[in-house]
N, C-alpha and C positions, 0 to 999 in steps of 0.2 A: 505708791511705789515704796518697795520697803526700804532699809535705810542700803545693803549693800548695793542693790539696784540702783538707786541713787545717786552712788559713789561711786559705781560704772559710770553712770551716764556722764555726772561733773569730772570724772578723772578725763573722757575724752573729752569734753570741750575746753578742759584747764590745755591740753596738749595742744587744743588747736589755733593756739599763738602765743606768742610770751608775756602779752600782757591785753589786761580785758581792760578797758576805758570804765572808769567810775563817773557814772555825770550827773549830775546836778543842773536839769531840766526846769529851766523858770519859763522858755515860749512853747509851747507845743509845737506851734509852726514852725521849728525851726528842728524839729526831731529829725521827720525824713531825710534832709542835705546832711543831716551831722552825721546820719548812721550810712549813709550811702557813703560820707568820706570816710569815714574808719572804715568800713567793709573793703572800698578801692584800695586804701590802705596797707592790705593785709589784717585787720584786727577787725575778725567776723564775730567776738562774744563781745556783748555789751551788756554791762550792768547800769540802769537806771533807779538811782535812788529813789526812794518815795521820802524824798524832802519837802518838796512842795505841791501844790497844785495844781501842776501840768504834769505831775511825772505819769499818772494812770494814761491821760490821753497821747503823750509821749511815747511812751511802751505800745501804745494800740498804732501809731504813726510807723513806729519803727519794727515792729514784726509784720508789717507790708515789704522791706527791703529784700531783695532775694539776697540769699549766700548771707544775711545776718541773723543771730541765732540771740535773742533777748530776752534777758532776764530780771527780777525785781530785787534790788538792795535795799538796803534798809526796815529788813520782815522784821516785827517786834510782836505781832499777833496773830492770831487765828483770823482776824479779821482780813489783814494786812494779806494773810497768804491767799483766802479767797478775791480780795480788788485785784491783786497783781495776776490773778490765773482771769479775772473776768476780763483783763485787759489786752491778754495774749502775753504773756509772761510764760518764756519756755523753764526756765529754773529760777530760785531764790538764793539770796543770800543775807547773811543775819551777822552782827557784830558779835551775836553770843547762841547761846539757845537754850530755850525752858521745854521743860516738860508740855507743855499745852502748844508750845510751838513745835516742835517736833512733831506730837500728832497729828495737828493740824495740816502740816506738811504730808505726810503718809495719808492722811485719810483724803485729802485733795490732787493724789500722786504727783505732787510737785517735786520735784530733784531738789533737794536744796544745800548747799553750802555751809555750815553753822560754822561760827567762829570760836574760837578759845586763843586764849592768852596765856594761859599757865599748861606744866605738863599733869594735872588733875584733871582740868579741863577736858582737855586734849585725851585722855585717857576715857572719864566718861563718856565723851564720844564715842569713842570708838568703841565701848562697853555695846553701844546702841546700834553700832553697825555701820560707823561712819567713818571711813578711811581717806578721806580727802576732806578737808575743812581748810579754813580761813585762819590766819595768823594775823590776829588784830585788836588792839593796833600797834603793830609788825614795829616802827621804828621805837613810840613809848613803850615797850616789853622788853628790848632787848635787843631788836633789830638781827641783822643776818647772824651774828656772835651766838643771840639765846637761841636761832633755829639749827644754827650748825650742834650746839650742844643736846637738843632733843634727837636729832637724828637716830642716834646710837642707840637710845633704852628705846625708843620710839618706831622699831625700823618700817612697821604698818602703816603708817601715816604719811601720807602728804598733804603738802600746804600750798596756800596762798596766799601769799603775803600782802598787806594792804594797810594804808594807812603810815604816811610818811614816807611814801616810796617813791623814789626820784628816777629822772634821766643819770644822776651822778650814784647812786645808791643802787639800781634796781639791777646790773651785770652782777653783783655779791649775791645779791638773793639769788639771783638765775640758775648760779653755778653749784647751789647746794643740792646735795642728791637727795633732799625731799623736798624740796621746790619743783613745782610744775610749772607755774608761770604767774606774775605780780601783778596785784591790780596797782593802775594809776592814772588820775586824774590830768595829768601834764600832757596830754594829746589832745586834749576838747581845751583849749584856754575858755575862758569868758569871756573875755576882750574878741577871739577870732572866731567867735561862737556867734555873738552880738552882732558882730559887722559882715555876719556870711561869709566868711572867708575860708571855703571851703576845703580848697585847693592847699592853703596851707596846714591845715587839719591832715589833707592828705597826707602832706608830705611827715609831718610830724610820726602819723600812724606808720609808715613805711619805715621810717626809720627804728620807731618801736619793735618792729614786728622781726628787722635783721638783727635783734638784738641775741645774742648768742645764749646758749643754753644746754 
């Protein structure tokens, strides 16, 4: 997929809620209940880290969920972008992006996400064809202050903010006009993740999802 195609496809899943769950997958078995609550939720994009050892078979649990649409965080390689596509991985997403990851993405037509922290960054990207990326990490750079001031030179760009973004923080992001929508880890807790508590998972997603924007 080339890179505008790409940033077609991420700009509409970025719209398709205001914030995508970042998770950090340690049981596999416990993929399925987590994504089916976010999905009831309202929060149908999920990003699964490739932190550990369950995250491949997690990803492959969780793009069995109907109405949830899964993708792989944490791509640092060529390698990284082929395990998340053999896993059932609909998009990627990167805290940064190199040149061999980029291709790799495009030769694998994987949609992906790349992040940038500076307005260089940010620019290179978009050199490449990439008009929706990742702002990260969004709170250590600057937080909604550094995205509100790229706006203006920047007006091609939209973000996703991630990475220190809170239930108290993530309405400032929301409300910036190149914000699509934040990632954030605070809807999957560990502790209610651990104990199956699914229902509260729910309730948390829902509440993320009326968050205004």
């Amino acid at each position: 997929m080339i890179p505008h195609q790409a940033s077609d496809f991420t700009e509409a899943l970025c719209r398709r809620a205001p914030v995508i769950p970042v998770l950090v997958i340690e049981d596999a078995a416990r993929a399925r209940p987590l994504a089916e609550a976010l999905v009831a939720g309202g929060l149908p994009v999920l990003e699964v880290t490739l932190r550990t050892e369950a995250a491949l078979d997690a990803i492959a649990e969780m793009a069995r969920v109907e109405g949830g649409l899964v993708g792989a965080g944490t791509l640092l390689t060529p390698a990284d972008v082929e395990a998340a596509q053999g896993a059932g991985a609909r998009f990627g997403v990167s805290p940064g992006a190199t040149p061999a990851l980029l291709d790799a993405a495009r030769a694998g037509d994987l949609p992906l996400l790349p992040g940038a922290a500076t307005a260089t960054e940010a620019m290179a990207l978009l050199e490449k064809g990439y008009t929706v990326q990742k702002f990260f990490p969004a709170e250590a750079s600057g937080g909604a202050k550094a995205l509100a001031a790229l706006a203006s030179p920047l007006p091609r760009i939209r973000f996703c903010p991630t990475g220190g973004v809170t239930p108290e923080n993530a309405a400032e992001y929301l409300a910036l006009p190149n914000v699509l929508c934040v990632g954030g880890s605070w809807v999957a807790p560990s502790d209610k993740v651990a104990a199956g508590d699914w229902a509260a998972i729910t309730a948390l997603a829902a509440e993320a999802a009326r968050l205004p924007r």
